[in-house]
C-alpha positions as CSV (number, residue, x, y, z in Angstrom):
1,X,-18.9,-83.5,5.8
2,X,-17.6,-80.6,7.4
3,X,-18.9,-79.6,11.0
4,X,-18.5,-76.5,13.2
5,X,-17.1,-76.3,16.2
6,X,-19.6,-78.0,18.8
7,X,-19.0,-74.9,21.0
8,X,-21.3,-73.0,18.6
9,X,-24.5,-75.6,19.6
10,X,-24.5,-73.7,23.0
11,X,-25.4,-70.3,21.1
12,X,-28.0,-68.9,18.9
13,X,-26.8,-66.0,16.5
14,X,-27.0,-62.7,18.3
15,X,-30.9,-61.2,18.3
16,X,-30.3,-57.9,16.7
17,X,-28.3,-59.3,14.0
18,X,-31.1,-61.6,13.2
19,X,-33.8,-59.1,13.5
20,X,-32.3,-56.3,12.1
21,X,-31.9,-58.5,8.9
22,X,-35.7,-58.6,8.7
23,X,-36.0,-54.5,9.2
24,X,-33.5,-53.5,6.7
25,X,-35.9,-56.2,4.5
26,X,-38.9,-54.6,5.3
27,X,-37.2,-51.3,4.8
28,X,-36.1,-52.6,1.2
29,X,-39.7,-53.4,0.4
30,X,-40.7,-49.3,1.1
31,X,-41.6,-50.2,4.6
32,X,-40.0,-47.1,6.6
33,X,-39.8,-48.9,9.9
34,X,-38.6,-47.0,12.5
35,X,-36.1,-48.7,14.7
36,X,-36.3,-48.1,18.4
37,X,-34.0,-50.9,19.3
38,X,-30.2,-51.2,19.6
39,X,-28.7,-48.8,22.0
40,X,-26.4,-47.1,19.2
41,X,-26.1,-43.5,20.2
42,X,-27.0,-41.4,16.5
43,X,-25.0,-38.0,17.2
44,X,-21.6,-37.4,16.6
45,X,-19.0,-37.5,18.9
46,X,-17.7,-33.8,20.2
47,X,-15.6,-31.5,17.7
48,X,-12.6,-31.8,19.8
49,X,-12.8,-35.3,19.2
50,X,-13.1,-35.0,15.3
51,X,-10.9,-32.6,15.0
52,X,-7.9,-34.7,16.8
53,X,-8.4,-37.5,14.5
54,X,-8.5,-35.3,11.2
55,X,-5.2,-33.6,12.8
56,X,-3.3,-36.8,13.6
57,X,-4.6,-39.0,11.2
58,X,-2.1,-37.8,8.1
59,X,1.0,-37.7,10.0
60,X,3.7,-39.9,8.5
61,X,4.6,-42.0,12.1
62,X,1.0,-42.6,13.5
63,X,0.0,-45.8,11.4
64,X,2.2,-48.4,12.5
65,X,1.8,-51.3,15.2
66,X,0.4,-50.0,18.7
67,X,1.4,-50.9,22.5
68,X,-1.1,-53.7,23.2
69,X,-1.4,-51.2,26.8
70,X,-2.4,-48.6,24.4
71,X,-0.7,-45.2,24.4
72,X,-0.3,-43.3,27.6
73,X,-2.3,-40.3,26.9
74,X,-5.2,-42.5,26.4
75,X,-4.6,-44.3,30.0
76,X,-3.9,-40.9,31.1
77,X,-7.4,-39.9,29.7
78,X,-9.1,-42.6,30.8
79,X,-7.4,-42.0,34.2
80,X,-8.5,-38.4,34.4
81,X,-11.9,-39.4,33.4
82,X,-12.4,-41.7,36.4
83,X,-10.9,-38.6,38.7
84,X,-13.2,-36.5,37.5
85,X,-16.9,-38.4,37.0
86,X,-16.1,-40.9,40.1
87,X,-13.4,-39.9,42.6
88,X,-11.5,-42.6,41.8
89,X,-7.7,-42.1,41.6
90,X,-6.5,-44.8,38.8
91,X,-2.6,-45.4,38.5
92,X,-2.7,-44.4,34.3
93,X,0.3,-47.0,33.5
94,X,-0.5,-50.3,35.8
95,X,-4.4,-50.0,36.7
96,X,-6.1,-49.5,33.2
97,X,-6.2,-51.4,30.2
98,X,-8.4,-50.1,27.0
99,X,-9.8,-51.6,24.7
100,X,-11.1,-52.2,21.7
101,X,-14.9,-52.0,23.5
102,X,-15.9,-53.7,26.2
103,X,-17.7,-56.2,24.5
104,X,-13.7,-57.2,23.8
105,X,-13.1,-57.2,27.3
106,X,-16.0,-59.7,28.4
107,X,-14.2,-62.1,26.1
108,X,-10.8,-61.3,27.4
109,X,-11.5,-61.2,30.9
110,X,-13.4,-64.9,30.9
111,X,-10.5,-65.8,29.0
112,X,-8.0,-64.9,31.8
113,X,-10.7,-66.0,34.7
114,X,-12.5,-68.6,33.7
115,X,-11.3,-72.9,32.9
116,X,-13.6,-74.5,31.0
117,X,-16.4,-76.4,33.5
118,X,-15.8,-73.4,36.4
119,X,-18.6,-71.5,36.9
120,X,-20.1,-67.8,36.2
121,X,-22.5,-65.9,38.1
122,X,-25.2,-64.2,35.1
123,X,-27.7,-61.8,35.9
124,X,-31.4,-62.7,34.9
125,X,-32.2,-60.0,32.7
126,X,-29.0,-59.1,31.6
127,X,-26.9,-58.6,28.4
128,X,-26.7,-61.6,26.5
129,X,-23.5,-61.6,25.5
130,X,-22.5,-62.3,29.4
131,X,-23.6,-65.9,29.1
132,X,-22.9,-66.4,25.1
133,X,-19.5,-65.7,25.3
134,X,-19.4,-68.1,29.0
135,X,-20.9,-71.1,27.0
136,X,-18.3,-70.5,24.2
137,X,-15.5,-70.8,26.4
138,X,-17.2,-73.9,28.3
139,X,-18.2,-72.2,31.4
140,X,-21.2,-73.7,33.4
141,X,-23.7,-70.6,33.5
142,X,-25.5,-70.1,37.0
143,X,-28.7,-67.2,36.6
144,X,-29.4,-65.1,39.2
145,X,-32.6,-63.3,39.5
146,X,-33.1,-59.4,39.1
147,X,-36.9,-58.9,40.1
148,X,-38.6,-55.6,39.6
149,X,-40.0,-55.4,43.3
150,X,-36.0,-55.4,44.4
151,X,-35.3,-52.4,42.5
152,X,-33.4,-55.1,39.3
153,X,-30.8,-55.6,42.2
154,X,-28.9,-58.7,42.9
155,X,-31.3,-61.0,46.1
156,X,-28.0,-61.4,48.2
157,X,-29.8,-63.6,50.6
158,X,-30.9,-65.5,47.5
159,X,-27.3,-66.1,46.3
160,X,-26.0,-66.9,49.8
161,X,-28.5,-70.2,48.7
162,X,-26.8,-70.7,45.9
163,X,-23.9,-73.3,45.5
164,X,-21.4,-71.1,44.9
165,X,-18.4,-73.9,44.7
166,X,-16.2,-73.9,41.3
167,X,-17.7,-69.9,41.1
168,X,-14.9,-68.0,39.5
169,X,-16.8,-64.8,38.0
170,X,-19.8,-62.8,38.9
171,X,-21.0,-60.3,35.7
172,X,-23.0,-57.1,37.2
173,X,-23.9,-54.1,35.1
174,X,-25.3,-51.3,36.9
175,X,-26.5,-48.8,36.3
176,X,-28.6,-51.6,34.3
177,X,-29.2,-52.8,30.8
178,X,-31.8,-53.6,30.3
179,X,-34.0,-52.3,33.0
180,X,-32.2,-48.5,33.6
181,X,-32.1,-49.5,37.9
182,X,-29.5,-47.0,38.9
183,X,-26.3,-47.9,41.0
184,X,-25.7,-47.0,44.6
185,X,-23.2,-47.2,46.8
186,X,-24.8,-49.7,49.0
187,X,-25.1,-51.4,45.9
188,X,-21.7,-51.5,45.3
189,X,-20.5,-52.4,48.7
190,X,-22.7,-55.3,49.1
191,X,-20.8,-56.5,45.5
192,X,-17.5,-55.8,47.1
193,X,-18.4,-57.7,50.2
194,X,-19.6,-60.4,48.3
195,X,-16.3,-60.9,45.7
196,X,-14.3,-61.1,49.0
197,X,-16.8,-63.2,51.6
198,X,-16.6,-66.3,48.5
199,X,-13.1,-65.3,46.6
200,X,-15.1,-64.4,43.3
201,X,-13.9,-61.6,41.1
202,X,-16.9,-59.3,40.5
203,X,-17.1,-57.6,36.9
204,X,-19.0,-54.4,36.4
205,X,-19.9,-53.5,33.4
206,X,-20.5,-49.6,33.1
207,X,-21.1,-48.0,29.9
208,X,-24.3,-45.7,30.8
209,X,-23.1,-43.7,34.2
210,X,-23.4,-40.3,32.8
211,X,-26.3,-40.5,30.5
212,X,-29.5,-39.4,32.3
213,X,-27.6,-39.9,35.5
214,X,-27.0,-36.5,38.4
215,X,-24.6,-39.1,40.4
216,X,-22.3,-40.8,38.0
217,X,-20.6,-43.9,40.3
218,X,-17.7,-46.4,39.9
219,X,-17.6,-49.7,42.0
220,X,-13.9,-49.0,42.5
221,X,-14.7,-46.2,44.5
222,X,-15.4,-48.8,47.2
223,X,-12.5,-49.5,49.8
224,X,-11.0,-52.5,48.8
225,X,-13.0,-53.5,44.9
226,X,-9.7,-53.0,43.6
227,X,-8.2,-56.2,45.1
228,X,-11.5,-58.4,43.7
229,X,-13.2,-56.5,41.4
230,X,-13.4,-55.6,37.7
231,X,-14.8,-52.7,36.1
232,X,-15.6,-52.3,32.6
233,X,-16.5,-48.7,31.0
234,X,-17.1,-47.5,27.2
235,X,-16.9,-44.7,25.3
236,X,-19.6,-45.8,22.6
237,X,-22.7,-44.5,24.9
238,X,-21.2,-41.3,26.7
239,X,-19.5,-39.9,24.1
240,X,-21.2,-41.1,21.1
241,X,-18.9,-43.4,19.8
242,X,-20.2,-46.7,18.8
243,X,-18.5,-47.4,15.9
244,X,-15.1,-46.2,17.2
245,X,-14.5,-49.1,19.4
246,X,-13.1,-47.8,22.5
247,X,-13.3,-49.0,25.9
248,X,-11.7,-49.6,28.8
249,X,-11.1,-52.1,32.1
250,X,-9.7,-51.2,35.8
251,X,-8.4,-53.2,38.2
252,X,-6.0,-53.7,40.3
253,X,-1.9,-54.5,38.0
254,X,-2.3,-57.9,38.5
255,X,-5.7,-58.4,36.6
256,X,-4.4,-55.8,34.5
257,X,-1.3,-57.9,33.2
258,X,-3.4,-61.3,33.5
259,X,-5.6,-60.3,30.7
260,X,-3.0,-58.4,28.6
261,X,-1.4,-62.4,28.8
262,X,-4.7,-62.6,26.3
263,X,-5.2,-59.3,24.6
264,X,-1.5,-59.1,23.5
265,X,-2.2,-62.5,21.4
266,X,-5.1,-61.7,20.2
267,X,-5.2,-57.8,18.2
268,X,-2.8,-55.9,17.7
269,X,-3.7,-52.4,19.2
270,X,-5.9,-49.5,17.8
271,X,-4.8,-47.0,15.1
272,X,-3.0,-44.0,16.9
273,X,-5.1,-41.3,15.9
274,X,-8.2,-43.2,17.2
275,X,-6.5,-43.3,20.4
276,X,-5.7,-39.6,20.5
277,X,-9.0,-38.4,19.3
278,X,-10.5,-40.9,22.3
279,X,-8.3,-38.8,24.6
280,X,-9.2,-35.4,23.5
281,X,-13.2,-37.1,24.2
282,X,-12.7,-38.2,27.7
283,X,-11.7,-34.3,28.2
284,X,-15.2,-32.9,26.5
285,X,-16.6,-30.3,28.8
286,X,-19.2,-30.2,31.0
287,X,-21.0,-28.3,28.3
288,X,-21.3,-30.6,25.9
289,X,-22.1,-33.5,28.3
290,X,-25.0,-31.8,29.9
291,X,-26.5,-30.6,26.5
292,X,-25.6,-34.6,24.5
293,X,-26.2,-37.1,27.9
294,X,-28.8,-34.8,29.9
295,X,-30.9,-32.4,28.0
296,X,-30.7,-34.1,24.5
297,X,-31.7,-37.9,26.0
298,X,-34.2,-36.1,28.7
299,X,-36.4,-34.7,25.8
300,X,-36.4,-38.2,23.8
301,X,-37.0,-40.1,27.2
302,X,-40.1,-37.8,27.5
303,X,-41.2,-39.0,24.0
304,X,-40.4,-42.3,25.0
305,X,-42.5,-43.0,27.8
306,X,-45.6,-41.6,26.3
307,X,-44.5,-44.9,23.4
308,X,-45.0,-47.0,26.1
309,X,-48.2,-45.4,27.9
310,X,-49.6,-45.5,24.1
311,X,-48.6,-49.3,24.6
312,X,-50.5,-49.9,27.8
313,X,-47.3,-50.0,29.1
314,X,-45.9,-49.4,32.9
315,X,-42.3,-48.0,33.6
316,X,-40.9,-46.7,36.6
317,X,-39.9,-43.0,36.0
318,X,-36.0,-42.9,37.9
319,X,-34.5,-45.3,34.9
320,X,-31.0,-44.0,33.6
321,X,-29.4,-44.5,30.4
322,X,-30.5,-44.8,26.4
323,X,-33.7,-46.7,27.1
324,X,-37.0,-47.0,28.3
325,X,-38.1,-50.4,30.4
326,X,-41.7,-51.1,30.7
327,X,-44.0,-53.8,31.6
328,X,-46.2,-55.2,29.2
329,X,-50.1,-55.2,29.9
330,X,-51.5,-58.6,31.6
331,X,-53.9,-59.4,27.8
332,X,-50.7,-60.0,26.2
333,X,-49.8,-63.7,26.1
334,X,-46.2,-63.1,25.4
335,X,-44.4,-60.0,24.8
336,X,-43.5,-60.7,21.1
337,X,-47.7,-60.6,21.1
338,X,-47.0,-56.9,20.9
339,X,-43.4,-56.7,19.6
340,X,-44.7,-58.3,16.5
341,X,-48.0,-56.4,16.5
342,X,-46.3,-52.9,16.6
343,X,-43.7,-54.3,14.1
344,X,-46.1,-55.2,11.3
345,X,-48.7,-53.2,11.6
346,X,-47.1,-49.7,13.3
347,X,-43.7,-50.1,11.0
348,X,-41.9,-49.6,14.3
349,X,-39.4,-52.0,16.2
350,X,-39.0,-52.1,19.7
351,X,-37.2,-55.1,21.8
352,X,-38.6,-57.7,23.3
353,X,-37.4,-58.1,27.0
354,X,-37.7,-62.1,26.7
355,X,-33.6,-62.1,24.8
356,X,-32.4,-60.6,28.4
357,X,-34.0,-63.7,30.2
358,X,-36.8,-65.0,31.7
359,X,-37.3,-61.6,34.2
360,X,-37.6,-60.3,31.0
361,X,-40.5,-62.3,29.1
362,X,-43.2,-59.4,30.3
363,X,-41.0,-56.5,29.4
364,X,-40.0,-54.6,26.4
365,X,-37.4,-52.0,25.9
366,X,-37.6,-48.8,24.1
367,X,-33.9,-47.2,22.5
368,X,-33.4,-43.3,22.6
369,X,-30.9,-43.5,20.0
370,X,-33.4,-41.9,17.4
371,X,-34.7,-38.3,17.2
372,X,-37.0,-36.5,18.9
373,X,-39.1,-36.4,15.2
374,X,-38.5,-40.4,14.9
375,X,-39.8,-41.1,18.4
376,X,-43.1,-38.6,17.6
377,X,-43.6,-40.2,14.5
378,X,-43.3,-43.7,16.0
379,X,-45.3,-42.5,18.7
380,X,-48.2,-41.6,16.5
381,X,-48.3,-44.8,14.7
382,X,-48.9,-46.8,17.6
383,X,-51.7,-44.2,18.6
384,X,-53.0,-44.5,14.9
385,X,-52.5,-48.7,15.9
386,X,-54.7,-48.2,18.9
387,X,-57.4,-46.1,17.8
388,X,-57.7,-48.9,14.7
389,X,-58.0,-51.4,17.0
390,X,-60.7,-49.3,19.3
391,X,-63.2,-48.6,16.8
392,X,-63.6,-52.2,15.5
């Protein structure tokens, strides 16, 4: 018979795919659940955007084969972008690389990093396609913790413990999915200081920065990350533009060409006028910023946390990003306890922190990627829940 690839015994099939299927089910059956999970931002990106693609979109000499560095007023963008948000002074043509999201470039840069049997530092919670996408390469995964009473930063004493021989790649992502802990610049420093003490190449991954955020920061405004660290940024959260596929990687132009070595055999660049609309995004004013990543997500986060006081829930009140982190109460056995509970019997889905890892078994996660009238409509069925459960 015909077997797959034992590489795919190391992984399960990605949560929300899985449980998403059993929504859109209960959906099907005239269910109505209201999904507060994935981070999948439900506004459009700005009219400037739009408007570039329409524009470019029907000219005759914009649909052929891409550079695999992308076109150079999307480096320039993405260059600009960095100037402006961070401070950070990018060389457009040798220091960025974008890419078709991210998620893309966790692949690619394991790919350029990582032999099979080395070994990459994961962050315990953290997202889970870090250590999916290390197992499917054959990479030995080493957790380390992120503990609530540390702020969900790295223990740096703790690693110092650690045997850090055969170490190639530490993934970080701040400020932090899942638990919304905001970067610093001590932080950062102590990340940069790290990559150099043990020759590891540090990865950042930072898509939320400007989304609930006053002090948007880059690790590679940190003297010296460039020559050992990565960062990874998106457009799909800040500029509402999941479905577009754009992101991004800085580094220093060696990094920079060591990955192309695996992006240029792999796609074959993005469609020009997705390009130019993504540059006419990364220049949206401060306007439309403050009104789609401040005021917009400030009102649902408000919704949000009275979700998970109506849960019994405890969350500290200085998270950024799309979501809401919260600590189950101590009656629950296991988080999916109440997941399940609230799915079933509220119609509405939230996450269960336990997919992140082990930190994350007493946690759940609330998106804010629905409307303010979705998250008070979810946030009177759980009340309806409760007061069920009260009177019996």
């Amino acid at each position: 018979m015909i077997q797959p690839a034992k590489r795919l015994e190391t992984v399960q099939e990605y949560y929300f795919s899985r449980k998403l299927k059993e929504v859109a089910a209960m959906n099907a059956q005239g269910m109505d659940v209201i999904s507060l999970g994935i981070g999948s931002p439900d506004m459009p990106p700005s009219e400037q955007t739009v408007k570039a693609l329409c524009e470019s979109a029907p000219l005759a000499n914009v649909h052929g084969y891409q550079p695999y560095i992308g076109i150079p007023e999307l480096r320039e963008g993405f260059a600009d972008f960095y100037q402006k948000w961070y401070g950070v002074t990018l060389d457009a043509a040798t220091e960025i690389l974008p890419l078709i999201g991210s998620k893309e470039g966790i692949l690619y840069v394991t790919l350029a990093f990582v032999n099979p049997g080395d070994k990459v530092l994961v962050p315990n919670p953290g997202y889970p396609t870090y250590s999916a996408l290390s197992k499917l390469l054959g990479a030995e995964v080493l957790y380390y913790d992120l503990k609530e009473d540390n702020n969900w930063y790295p223990d740096f004493e703790a690693l110092e413990q650690m045997d850090l021989s055969g170490v190639k790649l530490m993934w970080a992502n701040y400020p932090n999915m899942p638990t919304g802990a905001n970067a610093s610049v001590e932080l950062y420093q102590n990340l940069v200081n790290f990559a150099r003490k043990h020759n590891i190449v540090v990865v950042n991954d930072n898509p939320y920065s400007l989304i609930l955020n006053q002090k948007p920061l880059s690790m590679m405004s940190i003297d010296g990350a460039k020559e050992c660290c990565i960062e990874l940024n998106s457009m799909s959260k800040s500029h509402n533009m999941p479905g577009w596929r754009v992101g991004m990687m800085a580094a220093n132009a060696t990094f920079i060409q060591w990955v192309l070595k695996v992006k240029s055999n792999v796609d074959s660049g993005m469609f020009k006028p997705l390009q130019l609309a993504a540059a006419a995004a990364l220049h949206n004013d401060d306007a439309w910023h403050e009104a789609m990543n401040m005021e917009l997500y400030g009102q649902r986060r408000a919704v949000a946390e009275q979700i998970m006081e109506a849960l019994g829930c405890t969350c500290q009140k200085d998270q950024v990003g799309l979501f809401v982190w919260g600590k189950i109460p101590e009656h629950y056995a296991n988080v999916e306890e109440l997941t399940e509970k609230i799915l079933h019997q509220a119609r509405v889905f939230i996450t269960p922190g336990f997919i992140f890892g082990s930190n994350g078994a007493r946690y759940v996660r609330i998106s804010l990627c629905a409307t303010e009238t979705k998250l008070a409509e979810a946030l009177e069925r759980v009340k309806s829940l409760k007061s069920k459960v009260s009177a019996r």
